[in-house]
N, C-alpha and C positions, 0 to 999 in steps of 0.2 A: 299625352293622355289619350287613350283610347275611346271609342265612340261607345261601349258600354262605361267605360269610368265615367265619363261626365253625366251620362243619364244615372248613374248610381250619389253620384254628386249632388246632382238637381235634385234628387229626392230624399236625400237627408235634411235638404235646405239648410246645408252647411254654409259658412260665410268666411270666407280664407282673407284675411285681411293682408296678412303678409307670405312669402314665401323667399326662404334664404338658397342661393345655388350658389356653385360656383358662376366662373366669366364662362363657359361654354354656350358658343351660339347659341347651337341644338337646343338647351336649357331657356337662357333667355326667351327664343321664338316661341316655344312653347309655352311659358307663362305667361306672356304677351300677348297668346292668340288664344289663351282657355282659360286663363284668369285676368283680362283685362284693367281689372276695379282692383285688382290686388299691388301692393309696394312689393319690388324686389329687391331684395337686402343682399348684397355680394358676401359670402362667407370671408372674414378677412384672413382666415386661417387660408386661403384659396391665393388672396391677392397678396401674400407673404412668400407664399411659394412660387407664384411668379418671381418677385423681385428678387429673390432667392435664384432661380433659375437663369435670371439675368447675370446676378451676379456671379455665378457658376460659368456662365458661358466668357465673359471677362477675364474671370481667375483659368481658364484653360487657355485663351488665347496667350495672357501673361506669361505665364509657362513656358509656349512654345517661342515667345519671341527673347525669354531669358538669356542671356551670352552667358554667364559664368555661373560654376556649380556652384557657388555661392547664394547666389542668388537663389537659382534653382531650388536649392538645401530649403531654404527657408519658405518656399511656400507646398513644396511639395509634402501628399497627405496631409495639408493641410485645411481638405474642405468642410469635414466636419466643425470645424471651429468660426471660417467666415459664414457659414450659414446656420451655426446657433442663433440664439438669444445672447445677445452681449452684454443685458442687465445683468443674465445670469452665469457671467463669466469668473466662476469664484476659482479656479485651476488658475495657480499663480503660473505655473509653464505654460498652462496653454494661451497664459494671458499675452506672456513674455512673447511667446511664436507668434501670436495673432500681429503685437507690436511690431515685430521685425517684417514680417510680411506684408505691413501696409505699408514699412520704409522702401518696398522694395519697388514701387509702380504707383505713381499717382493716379490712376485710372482705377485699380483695383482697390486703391483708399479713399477714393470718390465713392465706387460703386458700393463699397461695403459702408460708408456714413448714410448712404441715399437708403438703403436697405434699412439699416437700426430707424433713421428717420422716419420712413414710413411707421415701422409699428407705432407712433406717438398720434397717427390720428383715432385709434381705437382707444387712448387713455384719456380721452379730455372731457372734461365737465358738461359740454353739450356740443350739441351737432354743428351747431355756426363756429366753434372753436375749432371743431375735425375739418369742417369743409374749409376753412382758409389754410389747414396746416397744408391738408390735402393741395390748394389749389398754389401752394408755395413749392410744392413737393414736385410738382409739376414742370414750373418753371426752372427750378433750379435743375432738375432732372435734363431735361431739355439744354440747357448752357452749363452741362456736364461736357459736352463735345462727346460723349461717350456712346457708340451707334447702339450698343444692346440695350443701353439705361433709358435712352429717347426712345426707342422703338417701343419698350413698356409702359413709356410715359405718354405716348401717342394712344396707348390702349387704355391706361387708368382715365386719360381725359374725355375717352368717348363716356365714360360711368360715371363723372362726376356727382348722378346723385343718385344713386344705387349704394353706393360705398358707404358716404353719410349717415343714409337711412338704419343703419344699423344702431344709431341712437332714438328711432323713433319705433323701433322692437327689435331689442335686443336679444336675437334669432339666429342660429346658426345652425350648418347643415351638420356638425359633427357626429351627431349622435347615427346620424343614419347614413356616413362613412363606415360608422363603426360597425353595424348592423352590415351592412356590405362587406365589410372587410370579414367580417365573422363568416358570414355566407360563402367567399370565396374561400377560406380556410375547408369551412364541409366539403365542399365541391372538390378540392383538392385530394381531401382525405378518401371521396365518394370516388375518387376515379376506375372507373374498369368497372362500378356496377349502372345496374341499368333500371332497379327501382325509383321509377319517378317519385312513388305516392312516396317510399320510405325519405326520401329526399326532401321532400317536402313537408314531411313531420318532423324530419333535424330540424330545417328552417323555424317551426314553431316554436322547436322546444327551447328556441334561445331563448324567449319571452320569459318560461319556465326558469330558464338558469339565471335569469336575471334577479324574477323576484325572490329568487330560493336564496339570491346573496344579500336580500334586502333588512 
């Protein structure tokens, strides 16, 4: 936050109770050092895609330590499916690959249980339910033996109550991913011109195409 934002801030006498980011330092320091009084709520959409990223990093090493095309066969093209949602795994074939693929490396059916596990601290009826699931998810994480699973597990434990707090405003950064991700679409599309201002009235006009779908 810039030194005219907070003086714009201060004189709305706005009052920011909470604020959802991802785990990015940069992020954290910043809320930390300009909204002190405020809860920070980790986007879980954020810390999914870690464990996600672990788990990827897992299913690649697998791969390469693979001996037979057999093996090989069955987890190969296969990352779209270990990094879905596996509630919503209703493709009987894809069900079937995912099966054979976790028969293939107990390390990569570790890491892909520890993944589905984690989404279960965003379903539970209160925060003291999320924070022991979380703080199980942890340890078992940790006596995985698994270096990528511990090394995210050494990072979710520095957050322990950032993550939680998501039950006490249920807040997330998505909408303004989206708002970003729209932005970088213009900006794609805007390339080789050199109107700023016109640029900057795309930018508004999302506001526009939003409520015009409402």
């Amino acid at each position: 936050m810039t030194v005219s934002g907070r003086k714009r801030l201060s004189r709305s006498k706005c009052r920011i109770e909470a604020v959802s980011t991802d785990l990015s330092g940069a992020f954290i320091s910043a809320v930390r050092e300009h909204l002190p009084d405020a809860t920070l709520v980790f986007d879980h959409f954020h810390v999914v895609k870690l464990a996600n990223d672990a788990l990827d990093k897992v299913r690649i090493e697998t791969y390469k330590q693979l001996d037979t095309k057999e093996k090989s066969s069955a987890i190969k093209g296969l990352r779209w499916v270990l990094l879905g949602n596996g509630e919503l795994m209703k493709s009987e074939s894809a069900a079937e690959r995912l099966e054979k693929a976790l028969e293939v490396n107990a390390d990569l059916a570790k890491s892909y249980y520890l993944k589905e596990e984690l989404r279960r601290v965003w379903n539970q009826t209160d925060k003291e339910h999320a924070a022991t699931i979380l703080h199980n998810w942890v340890v078992k994480a940790r006596g995985s033996g698994i270096g990528h699973m511990k090394r995210f597990a050494d990072t979710i434990e520095q957050h322990m109550e950032e993550i939680p707090a998501y039950y006490d405003y249920r807040i997330s950064s998505g909408k303004v991913e989206g708002i970003n991700n729209k932005i970088k679409t213009i900006k794609r599309q805007a390339f080789g011109f050199r109107d700023d201002d016109y640029f900057k009235l795309r930018i508004l006009s999302i506001h526009d195409d939003i409520y015009a779908k409402l």
